[in-house]
VEXDREN-2710 file (C-alpha; in Angstrom, 1 decimal):
% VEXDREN-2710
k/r/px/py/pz
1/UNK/20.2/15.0/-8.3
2/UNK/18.1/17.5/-10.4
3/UNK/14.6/18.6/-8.9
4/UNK/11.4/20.2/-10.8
5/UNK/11.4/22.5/-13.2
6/UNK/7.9/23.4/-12.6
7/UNK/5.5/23.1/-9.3
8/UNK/3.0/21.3/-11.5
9/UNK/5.5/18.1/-11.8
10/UNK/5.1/17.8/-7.8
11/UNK/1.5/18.6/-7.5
12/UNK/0.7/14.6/-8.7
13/UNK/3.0/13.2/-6.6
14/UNK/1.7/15.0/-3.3
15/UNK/-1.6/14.1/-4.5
16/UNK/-1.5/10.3/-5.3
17/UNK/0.7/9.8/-2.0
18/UNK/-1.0/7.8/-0.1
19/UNK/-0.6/9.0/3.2
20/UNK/-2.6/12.0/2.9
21/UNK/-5.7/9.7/3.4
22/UNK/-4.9/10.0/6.9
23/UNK/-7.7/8.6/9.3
24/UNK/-10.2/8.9/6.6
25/UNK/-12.0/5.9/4.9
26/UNK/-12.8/8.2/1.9
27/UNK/-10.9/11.1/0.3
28/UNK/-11.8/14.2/-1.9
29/UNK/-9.3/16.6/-3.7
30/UNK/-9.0/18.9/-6.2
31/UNK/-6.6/21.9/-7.0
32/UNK/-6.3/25.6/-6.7
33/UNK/-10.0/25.7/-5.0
34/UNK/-10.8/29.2/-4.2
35/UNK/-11.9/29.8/-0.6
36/UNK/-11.7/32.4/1.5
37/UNK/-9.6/34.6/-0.7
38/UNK/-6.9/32.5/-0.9
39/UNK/-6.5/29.6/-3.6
40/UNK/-4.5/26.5/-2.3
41/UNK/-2.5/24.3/-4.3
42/UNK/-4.2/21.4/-3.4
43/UNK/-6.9/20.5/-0.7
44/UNK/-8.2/17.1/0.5
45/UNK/-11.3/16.2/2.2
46/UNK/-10.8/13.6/4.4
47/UNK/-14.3/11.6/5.2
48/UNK/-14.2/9.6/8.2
49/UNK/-17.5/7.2/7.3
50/UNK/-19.3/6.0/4.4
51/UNK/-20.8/8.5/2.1
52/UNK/-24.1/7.3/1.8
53/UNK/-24.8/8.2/5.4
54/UNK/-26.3/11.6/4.4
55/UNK/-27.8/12.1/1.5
56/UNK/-26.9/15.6/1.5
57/UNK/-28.8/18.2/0.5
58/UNK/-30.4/19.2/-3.3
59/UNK/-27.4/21.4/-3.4
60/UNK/-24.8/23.1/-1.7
61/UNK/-24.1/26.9/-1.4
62/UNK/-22.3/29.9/0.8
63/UNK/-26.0/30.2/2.5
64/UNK/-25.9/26.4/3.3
65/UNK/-22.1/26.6/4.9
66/UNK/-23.8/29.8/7.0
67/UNK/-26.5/27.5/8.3
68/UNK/-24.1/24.7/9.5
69/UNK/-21.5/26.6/10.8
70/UNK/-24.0/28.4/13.2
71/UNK/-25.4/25.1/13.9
72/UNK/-21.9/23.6/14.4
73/UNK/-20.3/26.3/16.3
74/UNK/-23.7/27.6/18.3
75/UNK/-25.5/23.9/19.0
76/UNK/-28.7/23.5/18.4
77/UNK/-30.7/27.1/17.6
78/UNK/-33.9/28.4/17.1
79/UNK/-34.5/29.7/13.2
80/UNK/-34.3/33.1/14.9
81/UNK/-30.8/32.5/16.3
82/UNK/-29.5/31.0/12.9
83/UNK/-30.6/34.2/11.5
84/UNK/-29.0/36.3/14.2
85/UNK/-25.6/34.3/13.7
86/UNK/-25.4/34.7/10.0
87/UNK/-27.0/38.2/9.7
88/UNK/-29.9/37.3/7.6
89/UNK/-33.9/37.4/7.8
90/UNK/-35.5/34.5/9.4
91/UNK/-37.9/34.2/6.4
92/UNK/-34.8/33.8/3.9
93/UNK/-33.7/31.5/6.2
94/UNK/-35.8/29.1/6.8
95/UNK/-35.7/27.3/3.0
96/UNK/-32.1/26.3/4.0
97/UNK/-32.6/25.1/7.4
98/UNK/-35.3/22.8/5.6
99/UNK/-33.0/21.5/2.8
100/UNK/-30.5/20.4/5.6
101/UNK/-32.8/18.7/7.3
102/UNK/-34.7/17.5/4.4
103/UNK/-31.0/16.2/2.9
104/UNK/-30.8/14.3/6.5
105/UNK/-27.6/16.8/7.9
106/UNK/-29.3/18.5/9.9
107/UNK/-32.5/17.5/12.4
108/UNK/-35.8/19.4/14.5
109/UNK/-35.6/19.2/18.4
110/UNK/-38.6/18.2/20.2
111/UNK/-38.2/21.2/21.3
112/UNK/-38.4/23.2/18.1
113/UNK/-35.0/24.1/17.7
114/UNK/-32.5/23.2/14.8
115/UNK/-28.5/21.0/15.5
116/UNK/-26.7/18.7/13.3
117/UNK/-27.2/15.0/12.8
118/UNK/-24.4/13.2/15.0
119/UNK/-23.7/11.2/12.1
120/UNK/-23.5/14.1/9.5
121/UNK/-20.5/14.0/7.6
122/UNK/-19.8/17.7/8.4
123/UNK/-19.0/16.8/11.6
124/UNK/-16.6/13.6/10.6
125/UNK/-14.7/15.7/7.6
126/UNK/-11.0/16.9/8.2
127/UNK/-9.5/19.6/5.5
128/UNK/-6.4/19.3/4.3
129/UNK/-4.8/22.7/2.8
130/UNK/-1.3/22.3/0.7
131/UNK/0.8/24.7/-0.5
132/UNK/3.3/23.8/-3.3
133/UNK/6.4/25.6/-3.7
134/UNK/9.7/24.9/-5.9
135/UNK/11.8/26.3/-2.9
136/UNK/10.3/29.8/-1.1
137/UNK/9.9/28.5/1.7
138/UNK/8.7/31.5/3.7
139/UNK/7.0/32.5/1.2
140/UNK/4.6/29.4/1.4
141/UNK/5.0/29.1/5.2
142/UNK/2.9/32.3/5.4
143/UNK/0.5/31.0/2.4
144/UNK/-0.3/28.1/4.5
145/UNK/-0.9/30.2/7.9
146/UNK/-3.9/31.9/6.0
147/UNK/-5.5/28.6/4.7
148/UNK/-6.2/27.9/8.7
149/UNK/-9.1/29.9/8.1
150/UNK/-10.9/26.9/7.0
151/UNK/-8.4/23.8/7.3
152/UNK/-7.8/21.1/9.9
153/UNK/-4.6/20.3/8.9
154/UNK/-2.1/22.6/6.3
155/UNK/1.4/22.2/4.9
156/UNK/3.7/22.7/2.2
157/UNK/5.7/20.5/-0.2
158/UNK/9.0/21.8/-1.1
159/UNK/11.3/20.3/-4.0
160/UNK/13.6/18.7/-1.4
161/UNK/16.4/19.1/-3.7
162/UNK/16.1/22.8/-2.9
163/UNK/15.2/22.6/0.7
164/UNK/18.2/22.4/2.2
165/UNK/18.3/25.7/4.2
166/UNK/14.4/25.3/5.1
167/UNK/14.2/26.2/8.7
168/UNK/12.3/23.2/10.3
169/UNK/12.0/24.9/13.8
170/UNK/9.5/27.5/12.0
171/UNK/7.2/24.9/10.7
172/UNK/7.1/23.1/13.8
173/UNK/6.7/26.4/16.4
174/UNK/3.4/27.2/14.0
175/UNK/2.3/23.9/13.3
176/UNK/2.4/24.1/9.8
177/UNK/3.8/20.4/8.3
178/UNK/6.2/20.3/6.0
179/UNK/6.6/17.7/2.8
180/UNK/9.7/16.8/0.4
181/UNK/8.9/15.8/-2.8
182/UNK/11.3/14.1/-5.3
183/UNK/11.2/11.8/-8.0
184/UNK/8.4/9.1/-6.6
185/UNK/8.5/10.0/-3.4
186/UNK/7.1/12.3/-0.5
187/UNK/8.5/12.5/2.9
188/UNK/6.7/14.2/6.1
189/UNK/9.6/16.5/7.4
190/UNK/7.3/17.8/10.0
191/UNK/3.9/17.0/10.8
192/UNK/1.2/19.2/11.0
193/UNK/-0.7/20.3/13.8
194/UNK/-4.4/19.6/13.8
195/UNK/-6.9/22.4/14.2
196/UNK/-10.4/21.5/15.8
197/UNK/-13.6/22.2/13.5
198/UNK/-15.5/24.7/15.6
199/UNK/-12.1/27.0/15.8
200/UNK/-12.6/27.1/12.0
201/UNK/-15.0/29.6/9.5
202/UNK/-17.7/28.6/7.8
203/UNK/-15.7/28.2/4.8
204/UNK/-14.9/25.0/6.1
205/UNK/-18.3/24.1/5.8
206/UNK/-18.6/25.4/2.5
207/UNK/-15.5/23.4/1.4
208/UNK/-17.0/20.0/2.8
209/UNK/-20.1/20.6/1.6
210/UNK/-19.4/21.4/-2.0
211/UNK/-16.7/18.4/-2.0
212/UNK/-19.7/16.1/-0.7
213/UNK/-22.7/17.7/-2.3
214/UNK/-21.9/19.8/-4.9
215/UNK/-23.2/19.4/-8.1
216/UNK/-21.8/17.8/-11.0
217/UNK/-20.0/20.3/-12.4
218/UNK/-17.5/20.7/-9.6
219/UNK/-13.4/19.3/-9.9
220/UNK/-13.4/17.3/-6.9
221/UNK/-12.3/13.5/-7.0
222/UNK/-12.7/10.8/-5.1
223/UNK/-9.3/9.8/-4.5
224/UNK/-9.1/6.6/-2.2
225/UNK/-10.9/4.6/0.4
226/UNK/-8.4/3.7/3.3
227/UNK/-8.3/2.1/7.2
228/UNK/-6.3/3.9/9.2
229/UNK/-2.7/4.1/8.3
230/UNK/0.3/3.6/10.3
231/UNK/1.7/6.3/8.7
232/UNK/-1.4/8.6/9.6
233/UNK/-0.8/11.9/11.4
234/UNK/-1.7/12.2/14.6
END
């Protein structure tokens, strides 16, 4: 059976299957998103409640991802602290921590300090990192290891025509999941390991956020809203 010619002839397939909407109700992707230093393939955010929830901030910027990723990693802080955490001057802080709160993601403590809305979708997002290769499959096992800077979950999708001396002990041993793609189909080889949030950079904040908030000129799509699937990773 002949595979692809070209990555690009996968890169639809591994994005309309459906079981990358995982445990989420709503999904965002796009491709090649810069982040990091690194540009993935493909990357999903996975929303695990309705979007209307927060109504997000007026927009959504590296400074922004700063603020919530102290908040996320640190618990609630002081504007002093945030400051601290993301090397900046409270003063210039300050304007974020109030567009967060004024966008409903982030709240004041009775006791002046600054945390994150329970409900926030910041804190119910999974990232989904994908790298797409005809048949290197070192080569994009070590792609994926460096998307864990800022994703949940990552993997690669191989041509599975050309997979056939793709060692599966390697994925599993680093977590990393492994696809097949061919004609209409993609099969899960090996699944990926999950990564908790607040083990990840503030890029992942800066991915959700401009996924969920970012203005209108950014690529990402809405893809799907699911239930959990019995085909969802776990």
């Amino acid at each position: 059976m002949a595979g692809f010619a070209r990555e690009a002839q996968m890169k639809g397939l591994v994005i309309d299957s459906h079981q990358w909407c995982t445990e989420s109700r709503l999904i965002y992707a796009r491709h090649e998103v810069p982040v990091g230093g690194q540009i993935p393939d493909i990357v999903f955010v996975g929303v695990g409640g309705e979007p209307t929830l927060d109504a997000g901030p007026r927009r959504w910027t590296l400074k922004h991802s700063g603020v919530a990723w102290a908040l996320r990693v640190g618990g609630p802080l002081y504007v002093a602290e945030i400051a601290d955490a993301v090397c900046e001057r409270s003063e210039r802080v300050l304007p974020i921590v109030e567009d967060l709160i004024d966008g409903n993601v982030a709240r004041a403590t009775p006791g002046g300090k600054v945390a994150l809305r329970r409900n926030t979708h910041l804190l119910r997002s999974e990232v989904i990192a994908i790298e797409l290769k005809l048949a290197r499959w070192r080569d994009a096992l070590a792609q994926a290891l460096s998307y864990r800077l800022f994703a949940n979950r990552v993997l690669v999708a191989l041509d599975r025509t050309r997979a056939t001396s793709v060692d599966l002990q390697a994925f599993r041993s680093e977590g990393v999941g492994l696809v097949l793609v061919g004609p209409g189909k993609v099969e899960t080889a090996v699944p990926p390991k999950r990564m908790k949030s607040n083990s990840l950079g503030l890029e992942h904040d800066y991915v959700v956020g401009s996924a969920l908030w970012g203005n209108g000129h950014t690529l990402w799509k809405r893809r799907c809203m699911a239930k959990a699937s019995a085909q969802a990773w776990t």
